[in-house]
mmCIF file as gemmi writes it, N, C-alpha and C atoms, coordinates in Angstrom:
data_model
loop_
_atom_site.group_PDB
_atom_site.id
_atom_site.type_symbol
_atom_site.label_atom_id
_atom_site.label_alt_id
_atom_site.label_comp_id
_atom_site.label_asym_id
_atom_site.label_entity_id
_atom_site.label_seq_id
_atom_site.pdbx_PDB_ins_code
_atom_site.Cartn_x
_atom_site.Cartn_y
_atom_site.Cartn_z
_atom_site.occupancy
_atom_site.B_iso_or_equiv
_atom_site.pdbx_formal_charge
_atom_site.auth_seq_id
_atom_site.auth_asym_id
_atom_site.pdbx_PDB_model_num
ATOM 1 N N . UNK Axp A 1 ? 29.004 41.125 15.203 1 0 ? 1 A 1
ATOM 2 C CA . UNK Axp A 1 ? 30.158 40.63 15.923 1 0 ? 1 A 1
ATOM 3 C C . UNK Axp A 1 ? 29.901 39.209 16.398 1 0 ? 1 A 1
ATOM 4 N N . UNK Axp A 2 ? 30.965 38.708 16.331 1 0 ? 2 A 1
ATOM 5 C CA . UNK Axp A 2 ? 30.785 37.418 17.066 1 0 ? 2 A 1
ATOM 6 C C . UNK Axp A 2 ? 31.405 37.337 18.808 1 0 ? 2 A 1
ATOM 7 N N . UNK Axp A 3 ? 30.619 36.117 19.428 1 0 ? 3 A 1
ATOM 8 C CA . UNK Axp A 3 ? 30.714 36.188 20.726 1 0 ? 3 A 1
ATOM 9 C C . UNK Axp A 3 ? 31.75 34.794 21.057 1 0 ? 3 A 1
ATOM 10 N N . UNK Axp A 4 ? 32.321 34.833 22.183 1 0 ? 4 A 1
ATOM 11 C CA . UNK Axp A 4 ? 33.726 34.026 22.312 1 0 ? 4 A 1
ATOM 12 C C . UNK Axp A 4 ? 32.985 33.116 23.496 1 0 ? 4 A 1
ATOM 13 N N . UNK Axp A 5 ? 32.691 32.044 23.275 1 0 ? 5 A 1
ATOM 14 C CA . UNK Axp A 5 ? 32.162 31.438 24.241 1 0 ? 5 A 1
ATOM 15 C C . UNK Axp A 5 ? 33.435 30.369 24.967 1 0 ? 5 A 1
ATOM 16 N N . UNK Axp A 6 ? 34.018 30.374 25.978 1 0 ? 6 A 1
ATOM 17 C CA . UNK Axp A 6 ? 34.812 29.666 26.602 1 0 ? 6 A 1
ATOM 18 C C . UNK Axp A 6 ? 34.458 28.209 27.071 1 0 ? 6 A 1
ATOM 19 N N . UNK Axp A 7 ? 34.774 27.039 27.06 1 0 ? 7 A 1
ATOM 20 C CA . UNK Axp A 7 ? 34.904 25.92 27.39 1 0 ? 7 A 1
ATOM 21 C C . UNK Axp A 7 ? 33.846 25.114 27.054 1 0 ? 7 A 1
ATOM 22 N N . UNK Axp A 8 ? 33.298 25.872 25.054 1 0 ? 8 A 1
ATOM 23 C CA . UNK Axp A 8 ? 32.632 25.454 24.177 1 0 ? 8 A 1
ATOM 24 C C . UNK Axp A 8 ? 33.122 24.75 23.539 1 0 ? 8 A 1
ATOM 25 N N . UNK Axp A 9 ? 33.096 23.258 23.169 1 0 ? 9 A 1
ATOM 26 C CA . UNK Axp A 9 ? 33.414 22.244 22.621 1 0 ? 9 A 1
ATOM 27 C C . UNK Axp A 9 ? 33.401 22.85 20.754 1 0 ? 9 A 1
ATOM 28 N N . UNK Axp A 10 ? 34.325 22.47 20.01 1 0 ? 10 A 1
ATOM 29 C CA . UNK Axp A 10 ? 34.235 22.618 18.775 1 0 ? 10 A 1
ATOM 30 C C . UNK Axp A 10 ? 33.17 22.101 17.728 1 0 ? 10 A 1
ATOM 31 N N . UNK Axp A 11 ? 32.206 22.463 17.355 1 0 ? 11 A 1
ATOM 32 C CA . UNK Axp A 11 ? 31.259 21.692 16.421 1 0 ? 11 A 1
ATOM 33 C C . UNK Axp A 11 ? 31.705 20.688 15.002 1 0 ? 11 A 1
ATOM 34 N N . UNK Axp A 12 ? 32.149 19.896 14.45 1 0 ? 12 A 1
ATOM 35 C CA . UNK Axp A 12 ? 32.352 19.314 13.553 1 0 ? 12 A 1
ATOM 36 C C . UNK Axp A 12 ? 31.68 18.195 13.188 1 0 ? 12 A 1
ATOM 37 N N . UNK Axp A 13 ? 30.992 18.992 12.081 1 0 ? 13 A 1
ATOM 38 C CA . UNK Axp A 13 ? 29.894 17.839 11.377 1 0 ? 13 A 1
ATOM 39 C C . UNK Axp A 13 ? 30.501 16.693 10.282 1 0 ? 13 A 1
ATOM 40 N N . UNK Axp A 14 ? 29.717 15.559 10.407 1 0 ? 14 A 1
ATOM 41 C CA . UNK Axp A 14 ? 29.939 14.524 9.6 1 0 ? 14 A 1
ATOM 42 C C . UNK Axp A 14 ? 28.961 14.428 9.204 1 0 ? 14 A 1
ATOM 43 N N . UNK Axp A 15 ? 29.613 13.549 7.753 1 0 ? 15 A 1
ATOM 44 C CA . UNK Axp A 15 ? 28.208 13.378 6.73 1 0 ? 15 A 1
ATOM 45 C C . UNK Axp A 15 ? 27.298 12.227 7.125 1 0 ? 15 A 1
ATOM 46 N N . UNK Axp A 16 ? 26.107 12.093 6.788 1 0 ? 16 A 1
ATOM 47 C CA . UNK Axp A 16 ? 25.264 10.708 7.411 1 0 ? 16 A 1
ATOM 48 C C . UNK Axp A 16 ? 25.958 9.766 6.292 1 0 ? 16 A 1
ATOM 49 N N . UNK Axp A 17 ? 25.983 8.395 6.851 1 0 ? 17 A 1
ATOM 50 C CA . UNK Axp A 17 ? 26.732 6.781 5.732 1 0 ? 17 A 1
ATOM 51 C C . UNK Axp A 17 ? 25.618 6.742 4.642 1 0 ? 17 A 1
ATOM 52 N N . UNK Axp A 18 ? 24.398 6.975 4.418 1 0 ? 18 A 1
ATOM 53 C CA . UNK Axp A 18 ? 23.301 7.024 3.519 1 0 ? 18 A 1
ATOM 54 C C . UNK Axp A 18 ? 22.818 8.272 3.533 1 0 ? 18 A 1
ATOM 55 N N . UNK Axp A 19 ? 22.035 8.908 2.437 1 0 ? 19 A 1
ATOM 56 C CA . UNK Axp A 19 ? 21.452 9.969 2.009 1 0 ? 19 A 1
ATOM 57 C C . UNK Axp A 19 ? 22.031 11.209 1.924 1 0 ? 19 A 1
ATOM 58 N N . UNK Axp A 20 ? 23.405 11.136 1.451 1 0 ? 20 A 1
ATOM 59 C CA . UNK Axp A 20 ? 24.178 12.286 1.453 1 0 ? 20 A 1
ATOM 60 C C . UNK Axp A 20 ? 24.943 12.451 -0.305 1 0 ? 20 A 1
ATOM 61 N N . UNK Axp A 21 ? 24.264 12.825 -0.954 1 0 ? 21 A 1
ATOM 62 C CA . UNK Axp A 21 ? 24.575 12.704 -2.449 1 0 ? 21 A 1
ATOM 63 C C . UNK Axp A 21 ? 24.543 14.277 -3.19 1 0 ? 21 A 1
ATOM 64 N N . UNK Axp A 22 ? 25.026 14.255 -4.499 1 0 ? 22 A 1
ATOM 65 C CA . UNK Axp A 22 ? 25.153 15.633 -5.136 1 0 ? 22 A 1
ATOM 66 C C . UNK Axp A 22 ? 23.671 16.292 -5.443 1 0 ? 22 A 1
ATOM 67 N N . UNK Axp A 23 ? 23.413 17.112 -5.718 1 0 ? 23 A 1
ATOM 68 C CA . UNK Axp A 23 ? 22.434 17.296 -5.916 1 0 ? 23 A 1
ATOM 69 C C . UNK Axp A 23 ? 22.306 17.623 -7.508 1 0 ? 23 A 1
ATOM 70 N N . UNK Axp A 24 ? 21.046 17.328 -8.172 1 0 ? 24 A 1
ATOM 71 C CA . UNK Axp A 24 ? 21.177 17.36 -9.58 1 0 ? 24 A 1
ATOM 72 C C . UNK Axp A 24 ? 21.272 18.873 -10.622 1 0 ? 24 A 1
ATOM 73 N N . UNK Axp A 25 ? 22.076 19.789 -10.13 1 0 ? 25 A 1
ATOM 74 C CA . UNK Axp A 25 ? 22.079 20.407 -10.38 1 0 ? 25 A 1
ATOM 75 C C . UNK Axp A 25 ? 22.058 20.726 -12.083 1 0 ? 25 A 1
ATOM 76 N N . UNK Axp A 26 ? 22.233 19.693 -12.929 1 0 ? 26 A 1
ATOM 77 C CA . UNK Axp A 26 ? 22.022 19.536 -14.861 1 0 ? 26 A 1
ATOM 78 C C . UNK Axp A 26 ? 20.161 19.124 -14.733 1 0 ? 26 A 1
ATOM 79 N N . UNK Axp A 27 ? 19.72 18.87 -14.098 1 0 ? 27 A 1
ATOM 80 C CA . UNK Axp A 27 ? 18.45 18.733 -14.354 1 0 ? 27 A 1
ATOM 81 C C . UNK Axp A 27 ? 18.319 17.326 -14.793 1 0 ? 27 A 1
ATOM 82 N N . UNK Axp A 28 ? 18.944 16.395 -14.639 1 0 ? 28 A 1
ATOM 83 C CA . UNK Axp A 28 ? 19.282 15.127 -15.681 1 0 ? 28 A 1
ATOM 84 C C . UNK Axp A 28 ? 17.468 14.144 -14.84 1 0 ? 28 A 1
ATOM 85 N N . UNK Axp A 29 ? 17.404 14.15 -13.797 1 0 ? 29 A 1
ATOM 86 C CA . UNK Axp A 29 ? 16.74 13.452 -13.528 1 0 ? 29 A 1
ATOM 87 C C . UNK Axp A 29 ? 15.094 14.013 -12.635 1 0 ? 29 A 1
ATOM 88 N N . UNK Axp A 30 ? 14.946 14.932 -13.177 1 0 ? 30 A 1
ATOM 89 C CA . UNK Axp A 30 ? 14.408 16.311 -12.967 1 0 ? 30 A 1
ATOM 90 C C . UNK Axp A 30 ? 12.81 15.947 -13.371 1 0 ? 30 A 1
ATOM 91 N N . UNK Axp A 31 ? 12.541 15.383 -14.647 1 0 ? 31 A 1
ATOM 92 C CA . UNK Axp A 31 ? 11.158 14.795 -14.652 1 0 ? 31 A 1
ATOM 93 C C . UNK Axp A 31 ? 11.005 13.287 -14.364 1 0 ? 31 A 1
ATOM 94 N N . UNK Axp A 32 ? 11.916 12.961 -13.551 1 0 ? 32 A 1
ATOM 95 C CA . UNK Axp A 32 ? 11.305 11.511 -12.918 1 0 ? 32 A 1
ATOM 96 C C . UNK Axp A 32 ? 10.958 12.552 -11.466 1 0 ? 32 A 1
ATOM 97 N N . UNK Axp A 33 ? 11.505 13.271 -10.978 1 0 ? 33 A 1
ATOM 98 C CA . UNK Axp A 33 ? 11.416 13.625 -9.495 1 0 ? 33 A 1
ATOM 99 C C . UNK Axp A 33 ? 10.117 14.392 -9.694 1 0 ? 33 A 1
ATOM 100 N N . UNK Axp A 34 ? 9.721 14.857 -10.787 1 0 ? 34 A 1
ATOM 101 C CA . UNK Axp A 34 ? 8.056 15.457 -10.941 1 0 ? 34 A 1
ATOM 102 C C . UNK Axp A 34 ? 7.345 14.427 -11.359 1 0 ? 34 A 1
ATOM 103 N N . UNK Axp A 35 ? 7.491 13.327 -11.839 1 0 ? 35 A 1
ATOM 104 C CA . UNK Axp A 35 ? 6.617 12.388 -11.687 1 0 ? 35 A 1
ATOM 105 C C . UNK Axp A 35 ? 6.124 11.779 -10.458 1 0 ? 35 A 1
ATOM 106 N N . UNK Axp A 36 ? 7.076 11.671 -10.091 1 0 ? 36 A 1
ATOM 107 C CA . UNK Axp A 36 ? 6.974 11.045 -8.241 1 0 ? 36 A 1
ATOM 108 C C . UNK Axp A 36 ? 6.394 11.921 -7.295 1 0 ? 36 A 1
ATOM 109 N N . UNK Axp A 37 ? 6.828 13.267 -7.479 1 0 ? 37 A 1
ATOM 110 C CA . UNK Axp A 37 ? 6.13 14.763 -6.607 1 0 ? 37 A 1
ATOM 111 C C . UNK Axp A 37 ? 4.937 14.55 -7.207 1 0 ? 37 A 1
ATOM 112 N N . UNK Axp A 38 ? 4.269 14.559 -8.284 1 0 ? 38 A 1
ATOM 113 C CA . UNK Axp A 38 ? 2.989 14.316 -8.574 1 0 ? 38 A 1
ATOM 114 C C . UNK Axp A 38 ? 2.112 13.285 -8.192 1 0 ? 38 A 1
ATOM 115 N N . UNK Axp A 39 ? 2.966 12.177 -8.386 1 0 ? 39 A 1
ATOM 116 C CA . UNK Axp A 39 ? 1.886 10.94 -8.062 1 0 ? 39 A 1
ATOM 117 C C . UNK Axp A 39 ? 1.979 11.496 -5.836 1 0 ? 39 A 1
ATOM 118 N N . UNK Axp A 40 ? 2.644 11.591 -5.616 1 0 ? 40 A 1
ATOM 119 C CA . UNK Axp A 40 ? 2.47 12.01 -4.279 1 0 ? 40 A 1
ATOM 120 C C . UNK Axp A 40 ? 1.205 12.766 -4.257 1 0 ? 40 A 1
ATOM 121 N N . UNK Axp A 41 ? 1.269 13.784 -4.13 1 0 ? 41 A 1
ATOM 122 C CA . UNK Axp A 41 ? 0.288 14.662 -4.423 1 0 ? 41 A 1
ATOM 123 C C . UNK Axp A 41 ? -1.343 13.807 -4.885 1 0 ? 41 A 1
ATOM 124 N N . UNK Axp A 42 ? -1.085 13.441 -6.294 1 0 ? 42 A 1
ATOM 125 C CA . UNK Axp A 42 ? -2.298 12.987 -6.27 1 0 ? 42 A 1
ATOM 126 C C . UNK Axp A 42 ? -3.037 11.429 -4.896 1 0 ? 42 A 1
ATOM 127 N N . UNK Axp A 43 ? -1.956 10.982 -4.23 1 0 ? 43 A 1
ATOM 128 C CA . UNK Axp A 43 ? -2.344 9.94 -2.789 1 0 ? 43 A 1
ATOM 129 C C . UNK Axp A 43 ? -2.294 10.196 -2.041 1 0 ? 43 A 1
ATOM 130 N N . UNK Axp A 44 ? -2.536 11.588 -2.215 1 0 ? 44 A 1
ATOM 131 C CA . UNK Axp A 44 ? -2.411 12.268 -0.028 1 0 ? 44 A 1
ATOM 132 C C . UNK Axp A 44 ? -1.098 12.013 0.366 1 0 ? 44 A 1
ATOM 133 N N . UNK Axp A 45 ? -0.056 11.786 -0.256 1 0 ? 45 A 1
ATOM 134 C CA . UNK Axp A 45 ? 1.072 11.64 0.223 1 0 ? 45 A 1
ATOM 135 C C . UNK Axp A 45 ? 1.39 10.205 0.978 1 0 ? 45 A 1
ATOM 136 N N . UNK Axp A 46 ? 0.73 9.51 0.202 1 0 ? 46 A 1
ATOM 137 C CA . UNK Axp A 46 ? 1.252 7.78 0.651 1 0 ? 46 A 1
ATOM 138 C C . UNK Axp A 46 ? 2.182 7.132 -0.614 1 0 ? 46 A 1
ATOM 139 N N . UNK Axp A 47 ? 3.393 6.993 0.295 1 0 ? 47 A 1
ATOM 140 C CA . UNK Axp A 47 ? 4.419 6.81 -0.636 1 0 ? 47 A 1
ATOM 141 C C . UNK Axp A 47 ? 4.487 5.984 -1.113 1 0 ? 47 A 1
ATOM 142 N N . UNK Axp A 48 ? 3.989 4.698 -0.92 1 0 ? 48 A 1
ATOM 143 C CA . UNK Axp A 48 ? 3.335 3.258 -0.928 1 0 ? 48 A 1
ATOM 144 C C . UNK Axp A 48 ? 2.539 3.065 -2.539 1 0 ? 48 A 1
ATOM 145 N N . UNK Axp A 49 ? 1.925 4.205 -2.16 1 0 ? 49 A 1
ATOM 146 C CA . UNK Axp A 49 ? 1.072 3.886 -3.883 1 0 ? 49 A 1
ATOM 147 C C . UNK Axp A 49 ? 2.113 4.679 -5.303 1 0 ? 49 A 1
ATOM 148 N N . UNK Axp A 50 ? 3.08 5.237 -4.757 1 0 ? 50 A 1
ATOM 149 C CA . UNK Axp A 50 ? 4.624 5.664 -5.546 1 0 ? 50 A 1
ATOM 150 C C . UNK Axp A 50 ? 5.665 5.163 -6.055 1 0 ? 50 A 1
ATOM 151 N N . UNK Axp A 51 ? 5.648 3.422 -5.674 1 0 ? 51 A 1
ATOM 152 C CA . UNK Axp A 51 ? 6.917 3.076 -5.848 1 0 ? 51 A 1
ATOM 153 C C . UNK Axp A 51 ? 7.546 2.925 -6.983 1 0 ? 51 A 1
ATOM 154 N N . UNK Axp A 52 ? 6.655 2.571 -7.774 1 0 ? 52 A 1
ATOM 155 C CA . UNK Axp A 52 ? 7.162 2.512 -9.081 1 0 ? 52 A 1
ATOM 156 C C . UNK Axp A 52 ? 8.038 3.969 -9.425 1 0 ? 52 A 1
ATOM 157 N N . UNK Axp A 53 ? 7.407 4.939 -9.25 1 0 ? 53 A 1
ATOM 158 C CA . UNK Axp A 53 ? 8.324 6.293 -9.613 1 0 ? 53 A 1
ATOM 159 C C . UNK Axp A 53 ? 9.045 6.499 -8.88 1 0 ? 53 A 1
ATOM 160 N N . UNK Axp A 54 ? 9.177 6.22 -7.464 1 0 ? 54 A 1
ATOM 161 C CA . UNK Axp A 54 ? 10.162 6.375 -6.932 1 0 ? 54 A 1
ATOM 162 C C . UNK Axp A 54 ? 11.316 5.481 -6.763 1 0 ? 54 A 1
ATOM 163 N N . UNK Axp A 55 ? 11.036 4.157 -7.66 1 0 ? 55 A 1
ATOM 164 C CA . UNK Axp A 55 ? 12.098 3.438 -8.005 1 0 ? 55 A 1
ATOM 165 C C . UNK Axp A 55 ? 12.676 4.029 -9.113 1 0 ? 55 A 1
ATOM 166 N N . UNK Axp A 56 ? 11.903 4.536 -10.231 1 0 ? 56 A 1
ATOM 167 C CA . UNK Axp A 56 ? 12.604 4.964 -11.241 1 0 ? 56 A 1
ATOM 168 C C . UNK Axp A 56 ? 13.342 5.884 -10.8 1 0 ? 56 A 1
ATOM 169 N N . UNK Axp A 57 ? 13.334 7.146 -10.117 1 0 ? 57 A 1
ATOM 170 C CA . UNK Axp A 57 ? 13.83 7.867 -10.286 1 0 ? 57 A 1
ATOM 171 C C . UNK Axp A 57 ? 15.265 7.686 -9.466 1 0 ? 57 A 1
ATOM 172 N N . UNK Axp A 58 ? 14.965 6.778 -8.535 1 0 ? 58 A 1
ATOM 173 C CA . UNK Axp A 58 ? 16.669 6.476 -8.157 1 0 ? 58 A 1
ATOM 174 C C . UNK Axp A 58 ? 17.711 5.58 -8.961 1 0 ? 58 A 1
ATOM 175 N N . UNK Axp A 59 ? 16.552 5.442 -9.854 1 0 ? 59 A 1
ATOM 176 C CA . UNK Axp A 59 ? 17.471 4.662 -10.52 1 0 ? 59 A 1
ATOM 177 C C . UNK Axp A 59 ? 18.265 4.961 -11.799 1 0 ? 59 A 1
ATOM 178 N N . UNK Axp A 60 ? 17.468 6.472 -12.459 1 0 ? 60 A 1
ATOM 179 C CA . UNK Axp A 60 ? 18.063 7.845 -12.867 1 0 ? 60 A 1
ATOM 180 C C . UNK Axp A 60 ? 19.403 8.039 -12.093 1 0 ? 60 A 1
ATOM 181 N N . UNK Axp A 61 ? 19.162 8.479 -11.073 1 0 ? 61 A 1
ATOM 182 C CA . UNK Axp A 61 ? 20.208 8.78 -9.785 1 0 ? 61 A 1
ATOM 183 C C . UNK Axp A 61 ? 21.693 8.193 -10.244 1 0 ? 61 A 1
ATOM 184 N N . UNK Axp A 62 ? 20.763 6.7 -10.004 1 0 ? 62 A 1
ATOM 185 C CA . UNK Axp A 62 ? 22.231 5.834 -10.003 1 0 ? 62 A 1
ATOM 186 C C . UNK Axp A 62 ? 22.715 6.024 -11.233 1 0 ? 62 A 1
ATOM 187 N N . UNK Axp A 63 ? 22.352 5.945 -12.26 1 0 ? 63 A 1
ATOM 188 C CA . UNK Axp A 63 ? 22.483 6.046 -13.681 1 0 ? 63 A 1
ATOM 189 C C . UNK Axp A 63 ? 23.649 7.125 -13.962 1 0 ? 63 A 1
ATOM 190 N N . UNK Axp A 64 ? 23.284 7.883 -13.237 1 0 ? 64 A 1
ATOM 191 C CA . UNK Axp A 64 ? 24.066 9.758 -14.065 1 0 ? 64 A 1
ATOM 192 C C . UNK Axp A 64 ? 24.709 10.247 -12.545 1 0 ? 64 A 1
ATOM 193 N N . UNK Axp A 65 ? 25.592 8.879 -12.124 1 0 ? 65 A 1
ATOM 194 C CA . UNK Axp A 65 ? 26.591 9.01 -10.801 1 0 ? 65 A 1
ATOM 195 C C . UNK Axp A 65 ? 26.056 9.978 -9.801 1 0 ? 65 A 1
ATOM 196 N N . UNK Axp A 66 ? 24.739 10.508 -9.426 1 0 ? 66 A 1
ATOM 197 C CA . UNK Axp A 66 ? 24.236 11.403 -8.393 1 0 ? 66 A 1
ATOM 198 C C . UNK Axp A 66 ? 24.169 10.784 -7.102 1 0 ? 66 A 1
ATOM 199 N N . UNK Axp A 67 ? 24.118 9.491 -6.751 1 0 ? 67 A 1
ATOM 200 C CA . UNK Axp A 67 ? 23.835 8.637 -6.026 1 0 ? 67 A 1
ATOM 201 C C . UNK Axp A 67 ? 25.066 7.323 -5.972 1 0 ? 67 A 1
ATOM 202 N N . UNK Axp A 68 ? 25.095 6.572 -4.934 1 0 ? 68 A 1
ATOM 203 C CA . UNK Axp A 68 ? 26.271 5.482 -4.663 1 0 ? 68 A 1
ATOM 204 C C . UNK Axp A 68 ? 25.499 4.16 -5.429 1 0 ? 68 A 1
ATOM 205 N N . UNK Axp A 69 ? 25.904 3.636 -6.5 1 0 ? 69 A 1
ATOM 206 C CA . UNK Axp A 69 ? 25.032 2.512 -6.648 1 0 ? 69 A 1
ATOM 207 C C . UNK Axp A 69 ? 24.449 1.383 -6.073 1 0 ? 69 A 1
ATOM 208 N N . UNK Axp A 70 ? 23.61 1.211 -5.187 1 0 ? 70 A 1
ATOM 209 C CA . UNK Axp A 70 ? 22.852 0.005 -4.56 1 0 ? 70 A 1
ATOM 210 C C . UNK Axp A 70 ? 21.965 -1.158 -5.295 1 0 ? 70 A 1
ATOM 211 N N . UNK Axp A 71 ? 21.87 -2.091 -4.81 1 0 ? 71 A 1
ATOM 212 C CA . UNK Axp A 71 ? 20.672 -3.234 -4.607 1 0 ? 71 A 1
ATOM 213 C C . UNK Axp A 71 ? 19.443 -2.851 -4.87 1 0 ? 71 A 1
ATOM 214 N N . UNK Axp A 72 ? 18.51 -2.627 -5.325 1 0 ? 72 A 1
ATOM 215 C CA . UNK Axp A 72 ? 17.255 -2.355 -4.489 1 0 ? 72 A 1
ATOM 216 C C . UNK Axp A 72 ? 16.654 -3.153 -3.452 1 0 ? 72 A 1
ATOM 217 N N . UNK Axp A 73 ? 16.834 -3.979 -3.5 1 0 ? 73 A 1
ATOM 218 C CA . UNK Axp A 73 ? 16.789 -4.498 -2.285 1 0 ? 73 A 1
ATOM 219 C C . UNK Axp A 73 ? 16.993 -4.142 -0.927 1 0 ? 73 A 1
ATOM 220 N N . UNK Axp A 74 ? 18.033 -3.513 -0.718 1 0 ? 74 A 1
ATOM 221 C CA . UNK Axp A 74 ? 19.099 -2.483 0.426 1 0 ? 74 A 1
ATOM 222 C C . UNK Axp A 74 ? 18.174 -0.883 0.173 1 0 ? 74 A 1
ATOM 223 N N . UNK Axp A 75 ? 17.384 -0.763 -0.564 1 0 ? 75 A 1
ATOM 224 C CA . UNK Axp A 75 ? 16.563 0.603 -0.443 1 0 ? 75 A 1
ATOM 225 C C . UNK Axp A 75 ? 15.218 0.193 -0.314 1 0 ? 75 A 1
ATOM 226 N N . UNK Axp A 76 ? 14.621 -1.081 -0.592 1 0 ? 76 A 1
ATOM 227 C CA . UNK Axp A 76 ? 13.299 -1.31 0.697 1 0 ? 76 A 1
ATOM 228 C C . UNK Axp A 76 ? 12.304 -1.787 -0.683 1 0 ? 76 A 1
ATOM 229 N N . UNK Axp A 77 ? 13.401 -2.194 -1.414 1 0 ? 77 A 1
ATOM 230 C CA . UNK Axp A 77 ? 12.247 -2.353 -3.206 1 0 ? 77 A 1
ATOM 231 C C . UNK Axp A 77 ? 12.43 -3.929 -2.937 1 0 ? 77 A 1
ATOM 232 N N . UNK Axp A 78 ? 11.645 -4.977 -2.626 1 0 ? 78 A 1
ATOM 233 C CA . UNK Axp A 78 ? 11.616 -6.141 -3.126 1 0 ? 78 A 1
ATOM 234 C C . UNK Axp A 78 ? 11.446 -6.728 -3.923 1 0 ? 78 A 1
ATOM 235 N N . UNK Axp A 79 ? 11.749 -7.833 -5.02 1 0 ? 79 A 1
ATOM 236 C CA . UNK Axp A 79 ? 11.487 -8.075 -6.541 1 0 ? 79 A 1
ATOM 237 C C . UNK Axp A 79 ? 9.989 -9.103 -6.185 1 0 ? 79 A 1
ATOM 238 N N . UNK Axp A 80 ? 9.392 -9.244 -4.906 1 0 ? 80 A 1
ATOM 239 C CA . UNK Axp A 80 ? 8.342 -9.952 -5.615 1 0 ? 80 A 1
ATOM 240 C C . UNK Axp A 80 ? 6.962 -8.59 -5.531 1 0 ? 80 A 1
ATOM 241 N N . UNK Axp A 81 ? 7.353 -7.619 -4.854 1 0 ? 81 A 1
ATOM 242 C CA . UNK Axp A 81 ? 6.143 -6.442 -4.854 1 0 ? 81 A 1
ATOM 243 C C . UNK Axp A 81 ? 6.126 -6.243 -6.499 1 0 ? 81 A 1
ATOM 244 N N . UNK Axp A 82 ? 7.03 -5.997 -7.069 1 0 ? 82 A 1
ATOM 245 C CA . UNK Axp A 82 ? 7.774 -5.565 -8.582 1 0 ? 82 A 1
ATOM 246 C C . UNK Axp A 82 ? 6.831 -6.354 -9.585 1 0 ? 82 A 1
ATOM 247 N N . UNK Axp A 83 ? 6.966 -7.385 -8.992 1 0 ? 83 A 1
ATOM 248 C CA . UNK Axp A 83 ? 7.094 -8.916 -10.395 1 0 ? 83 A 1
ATOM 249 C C . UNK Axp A 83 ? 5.298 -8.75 -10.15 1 0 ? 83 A 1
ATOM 250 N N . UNK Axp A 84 ? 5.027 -9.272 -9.036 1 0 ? 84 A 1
ATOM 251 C CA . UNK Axp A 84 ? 3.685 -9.448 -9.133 1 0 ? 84 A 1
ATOM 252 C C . UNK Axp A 84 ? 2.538 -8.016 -9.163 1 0 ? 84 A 1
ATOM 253 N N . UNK Axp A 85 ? 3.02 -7.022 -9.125 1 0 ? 85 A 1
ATOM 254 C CA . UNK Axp A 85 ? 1.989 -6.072 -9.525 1 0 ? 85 A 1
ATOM 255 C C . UNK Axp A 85 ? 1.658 -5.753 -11.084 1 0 ? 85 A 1
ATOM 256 N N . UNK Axp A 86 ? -0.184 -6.031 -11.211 1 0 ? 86 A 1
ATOM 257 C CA . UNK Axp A 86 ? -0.37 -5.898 -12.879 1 0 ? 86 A 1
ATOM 258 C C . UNK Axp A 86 ? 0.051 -4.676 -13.487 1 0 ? 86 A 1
ATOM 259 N N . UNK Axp A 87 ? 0.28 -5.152 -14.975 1 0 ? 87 A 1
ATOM 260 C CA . UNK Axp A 87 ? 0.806 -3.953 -15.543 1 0 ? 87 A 1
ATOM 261 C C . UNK Axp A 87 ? -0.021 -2.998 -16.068 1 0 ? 87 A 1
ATOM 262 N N . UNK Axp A 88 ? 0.391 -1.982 -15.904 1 0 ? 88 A 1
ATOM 263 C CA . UNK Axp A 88 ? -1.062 -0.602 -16.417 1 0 ? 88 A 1
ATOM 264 C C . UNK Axp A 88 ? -0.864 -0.156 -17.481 1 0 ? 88 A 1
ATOM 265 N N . UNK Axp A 89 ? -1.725 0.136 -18.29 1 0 ? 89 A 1
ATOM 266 C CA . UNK Axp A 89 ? -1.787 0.052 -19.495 1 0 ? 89 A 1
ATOM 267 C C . UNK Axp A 89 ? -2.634 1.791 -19.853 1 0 ? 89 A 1
């Protein structure tokens, strides 16, 4: 049963302006997000040594409309961290 609480204000949630997107339910971007869960994993969980995968994979996101398209810039990716890190081979 439910209980009738009197001169209880109505609850109505709003969505947050960022991080509120579909979820990938086709699997479309499904092994970038295990690439990134992995490299986590293997750095103790410093997201810092991730970015590369975790740029890719939003950028999957954006790709296959799961996500609002942004900048990277406006998500914390700067183009000179990008440009100047060597490439691995």
């Amino acid at each position: 049963m439910t209980s009738m609480t009197f001169g209880q204000k109505k609850f109505i949630p709003t969505a947050p302006e960022k991080g509120s997107f579909p979820l990938d339910h086709g699997g479309q971007c499904r092994k970038l997000m295990l690439f990134y869960m992995r490299c986590l994993r293997e750095n103790a969980d410093d997201n810092s040594a991730c970015r590369e995968e975790s740029k890719a994979y939003l950028q999957c996101r954006m790709d296959n409309d799961l996500m609002a398209r942004e900048d990277f810039s406006k998500l914390g990716y700067s183009k000179e961290k990008s440009e100047n890190k060597p490439e691995q081979s």
